[in-house]
N, C-alpha and C positions, 0 to 999 in steps of 0.2 A: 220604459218605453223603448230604448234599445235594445234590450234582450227581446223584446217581441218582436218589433222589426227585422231582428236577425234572425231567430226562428222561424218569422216567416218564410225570407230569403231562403233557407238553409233546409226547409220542408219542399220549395218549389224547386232545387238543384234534384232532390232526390227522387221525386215527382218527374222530372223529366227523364230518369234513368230508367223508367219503367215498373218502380216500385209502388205498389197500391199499398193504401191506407186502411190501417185496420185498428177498432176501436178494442182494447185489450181492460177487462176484468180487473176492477184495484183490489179484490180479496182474491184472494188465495187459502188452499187447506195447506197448511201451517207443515205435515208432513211431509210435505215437496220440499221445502227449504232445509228442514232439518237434513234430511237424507243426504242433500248435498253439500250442505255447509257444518253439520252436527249440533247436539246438543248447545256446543257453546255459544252456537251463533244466536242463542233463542234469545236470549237478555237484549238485544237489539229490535225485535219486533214487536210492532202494536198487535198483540193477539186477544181473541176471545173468544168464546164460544157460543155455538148456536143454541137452538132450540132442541135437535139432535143428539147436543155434548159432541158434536163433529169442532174439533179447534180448528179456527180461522185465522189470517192477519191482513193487515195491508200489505201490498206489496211493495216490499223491498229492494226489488228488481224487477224492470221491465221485461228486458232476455228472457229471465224462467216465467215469467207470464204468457209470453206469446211462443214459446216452444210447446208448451202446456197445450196451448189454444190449438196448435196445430196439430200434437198427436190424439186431442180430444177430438178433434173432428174428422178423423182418420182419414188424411188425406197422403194420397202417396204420389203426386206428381209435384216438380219444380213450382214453387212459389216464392215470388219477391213482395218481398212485404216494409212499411216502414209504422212507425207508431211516434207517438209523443208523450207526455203526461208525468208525472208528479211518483218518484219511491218514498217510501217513507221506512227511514232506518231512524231507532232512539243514536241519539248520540249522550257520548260523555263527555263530550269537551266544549266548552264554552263559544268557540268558533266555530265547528263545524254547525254546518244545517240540517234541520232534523227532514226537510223533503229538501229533494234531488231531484232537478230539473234536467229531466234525459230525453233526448232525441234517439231512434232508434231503426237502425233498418240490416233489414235480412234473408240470405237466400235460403229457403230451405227444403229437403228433401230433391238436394242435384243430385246427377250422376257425373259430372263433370268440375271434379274439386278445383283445379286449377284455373280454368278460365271464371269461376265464379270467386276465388279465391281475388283474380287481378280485378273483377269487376267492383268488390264491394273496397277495395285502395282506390282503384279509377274514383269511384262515385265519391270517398272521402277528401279525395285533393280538388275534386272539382268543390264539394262544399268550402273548402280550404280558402277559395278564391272570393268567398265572402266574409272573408274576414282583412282586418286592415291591418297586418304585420307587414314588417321589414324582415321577418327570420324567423322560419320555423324548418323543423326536422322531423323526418319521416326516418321512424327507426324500425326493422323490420326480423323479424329471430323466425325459429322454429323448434317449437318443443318437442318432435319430434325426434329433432337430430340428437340431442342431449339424450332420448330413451333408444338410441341407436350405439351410441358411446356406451352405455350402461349397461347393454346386456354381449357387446362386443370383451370389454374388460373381464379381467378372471377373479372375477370378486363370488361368492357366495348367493347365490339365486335369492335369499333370503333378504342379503343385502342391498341386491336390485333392486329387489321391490320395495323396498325401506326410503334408498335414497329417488326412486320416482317417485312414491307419493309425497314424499317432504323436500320437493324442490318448492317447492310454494312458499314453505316455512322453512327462511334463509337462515333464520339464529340456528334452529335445530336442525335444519342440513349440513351447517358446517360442524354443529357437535359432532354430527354422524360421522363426518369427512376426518376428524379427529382422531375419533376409536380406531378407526377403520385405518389413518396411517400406523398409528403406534400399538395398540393391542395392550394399552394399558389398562383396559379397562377388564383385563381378564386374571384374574389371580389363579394361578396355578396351583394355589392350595385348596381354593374353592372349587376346581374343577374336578381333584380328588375325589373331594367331600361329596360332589353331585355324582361321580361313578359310582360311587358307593351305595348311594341312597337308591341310583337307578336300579343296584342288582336287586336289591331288597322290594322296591316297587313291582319287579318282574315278577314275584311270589304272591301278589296282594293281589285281591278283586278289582279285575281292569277298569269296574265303571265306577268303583270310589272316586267322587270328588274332592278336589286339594284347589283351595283359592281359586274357584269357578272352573274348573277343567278336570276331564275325568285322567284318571291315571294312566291311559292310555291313550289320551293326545298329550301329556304331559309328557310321554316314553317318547312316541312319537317327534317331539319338536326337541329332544334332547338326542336322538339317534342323526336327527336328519343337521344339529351344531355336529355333530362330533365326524359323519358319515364326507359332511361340505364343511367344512373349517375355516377362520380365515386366515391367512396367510401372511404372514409378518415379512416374507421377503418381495411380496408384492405389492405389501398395503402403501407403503410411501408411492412408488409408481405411480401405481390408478388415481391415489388423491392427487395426484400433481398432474396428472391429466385430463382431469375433472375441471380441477381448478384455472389450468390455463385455456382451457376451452372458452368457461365460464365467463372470461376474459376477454375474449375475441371483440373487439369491434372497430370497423373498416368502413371506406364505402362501398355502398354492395355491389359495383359494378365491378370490385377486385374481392368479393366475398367468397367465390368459385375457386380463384386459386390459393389464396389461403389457406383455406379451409381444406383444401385436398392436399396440400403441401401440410397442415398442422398433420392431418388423417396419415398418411405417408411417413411423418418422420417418428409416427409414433406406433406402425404399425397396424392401425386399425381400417380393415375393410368396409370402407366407405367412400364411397365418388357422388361430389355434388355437381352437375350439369349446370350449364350456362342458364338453364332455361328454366331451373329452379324457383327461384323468387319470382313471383305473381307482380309484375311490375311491366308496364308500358313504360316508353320516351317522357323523363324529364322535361318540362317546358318553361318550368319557373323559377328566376334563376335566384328564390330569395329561399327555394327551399332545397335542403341537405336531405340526401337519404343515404341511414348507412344499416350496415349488418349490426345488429346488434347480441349475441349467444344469450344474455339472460336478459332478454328485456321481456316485461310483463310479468316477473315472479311473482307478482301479489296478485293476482285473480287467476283462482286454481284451476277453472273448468275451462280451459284450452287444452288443445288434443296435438296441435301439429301448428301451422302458420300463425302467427302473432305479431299486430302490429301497433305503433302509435305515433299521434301527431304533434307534436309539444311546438306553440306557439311561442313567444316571447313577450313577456307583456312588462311594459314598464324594462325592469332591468332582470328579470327573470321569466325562464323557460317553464310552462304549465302546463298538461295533456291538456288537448283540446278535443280530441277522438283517440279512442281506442277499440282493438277489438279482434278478432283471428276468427282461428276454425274451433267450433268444439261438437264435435261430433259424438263425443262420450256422455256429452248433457243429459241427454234423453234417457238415456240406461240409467247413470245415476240418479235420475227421478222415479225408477223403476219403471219405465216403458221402453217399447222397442227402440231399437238404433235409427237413428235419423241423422242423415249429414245436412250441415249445418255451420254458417259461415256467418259473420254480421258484426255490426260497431254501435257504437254510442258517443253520442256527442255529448259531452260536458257544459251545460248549459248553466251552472252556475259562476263559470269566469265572468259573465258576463251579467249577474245581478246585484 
């Protein structure tokens, strides 16, 4: 009965901010999800098949239901939209719930990222005010700056793109961050061995296939290791300013000079402005907001601004809202580009 109550509450704050209600599809074709989660996410979804042999599921996630709905209906002007209703992910752990009670609301298709950026923070702190804490924290990052660091650094383009797509997946980013100081993972007798085997490749029929790849992107992705290399007097450097980046976190009202002062002492052309962070005047004085460099690593499809609300409950802090920009969403579903900002309320704290 109080999780309804508060729902309700917490539907009529978003409602006032000018967001319409839209009723969003619980199946989904099962191909949307894979595309941007992959294969292994499938062991998680209730799937099945039509009458077609078209695979289905439930949805898993609200976000990719109503991005879906919106470049289905091809619509290309500004819309604020909010939804409600029930995900359904299998779980394997004995606690976790197999449905997810999500509130959800979002701008999309602006031309104006940053004022709608500070609207859909505005809109989450005013829901913020129906809840009964003594202490919550507004933590606020940007994933974009981390792919600004990334391709500022003299690392290998190969390995750019390596460590942007695996900042998600923190175990094996720091593998990465590993190799990439020490260069242990290269044996110099095996590198031999692959010069060797390259010259004799260069004689053989370029579209013989070896372990899925013809002999000629195989030449290819060995010319373009040997052509960009990486560099063992620089790899310690880059990971230790990777890593102390990684690290940053302030309140964001000194996140400007920091942040240009870290960028300055190490070199890297980049100035973050006052007016950066999508944030109006503080008014409540039980909530914290600070910079945070890696908050949000576990939900992959953010593009740029990233933020969360962690309540305090009993004697520990719990997302209560989450949510940023992802404007890459729509491409990774295989449809056009669509910007795209919005949160989600955590509505199972409260069942």
């Amino acid at each position: 009965m109080k999780s309804k109550k508060l729902s309700e509450k917490i539907l009529r704050s978003i409602k006032s901010k000018g967001f319409n209600n839209i009723i969003l599809d619980p199946v989904l074709e099962t191909k949307y999800i894979l595309q941007r989660s992959g294969e292994s996410f499938k062991k998680f979804l209730f799937s099945f098949y039509d009458l077609n042999g078209k695979e289905l599921c439930l949805r898993p996630d609200l976000t990719i239901s109503s991005v879906i709905r919106f470049i289905q209906n091809k619509k290309d002007y500004r819309e604020k939209v909010f939804y409600s209703g029930e995900a359904f992910r299998k779980t394997y752990k004995k606690k976790d719930s197999i449905i997810k009670n999500q509130i959800g609301y979002e701008i999309l298709g602006s031309k104006n990222k940053q004022k709608d950026d500070k609207e859909i923070i505005d809109t989450s702190l005013k829901i913020l005010k129906n809840v009964d804490t003594k202490k919550s924290i507004l933590k606020i990052g940007n994933v974009e700056l981390f792919n600004l660091i990334i391709d500022k650094l003299d690392i290998p383009r190969r390995w750019k793109n390596r460590l942007k797509r695996y900042y998600w997946n923190e175990n094996y980013f720091n593998e990465l961050l590993k190799r990439l100081e020490t260069n242990l993972d290269i044996d110099p007798i095996f590198v031999e061995v692959d010069k060797s085997r390259n010259k004799k490749m260069r004689k053989e029929n370029q579209n013989k296939v070896i372990a899925g790849r013809t002999y000629k992107e195989v030449l290819e992705r060995f010319n373009m290791k040997v052509n960009d290399p990486r560099k063992s007097s620089t790899g310690k450097k880059n990971t230790n300013i990777i890593r102390q980046f990684l690290k940053i976190k302030c309140p964001l009202e000194k996140a400007p000079k920091i942040l240009n002062s870290f960028f300055k002492k190490n070199r890297i052309n980049i100035v973050v402005g006052k007016d950066f962070f999508p944030l109006s005047k503080n008014n409540n004085k039980n909530l914290k907001i600070e910079f945070s460099a890696s908050n949000g690593r576990e939900v992959e499809f953010y593009s740029s601004m990233i933020f969360s609300i962690d309540i305090k409950i009993k004697s520990k802090f719990k997302t209560f809202i989450s949510g940023g920009r992802y404007d890459q969403l729509t491409t990774n579903l295989g449809f056009r580009k669509v910007s795209a900002v919005g949160a989600a309320v955590n509505m199972n704290l409260y069942d």
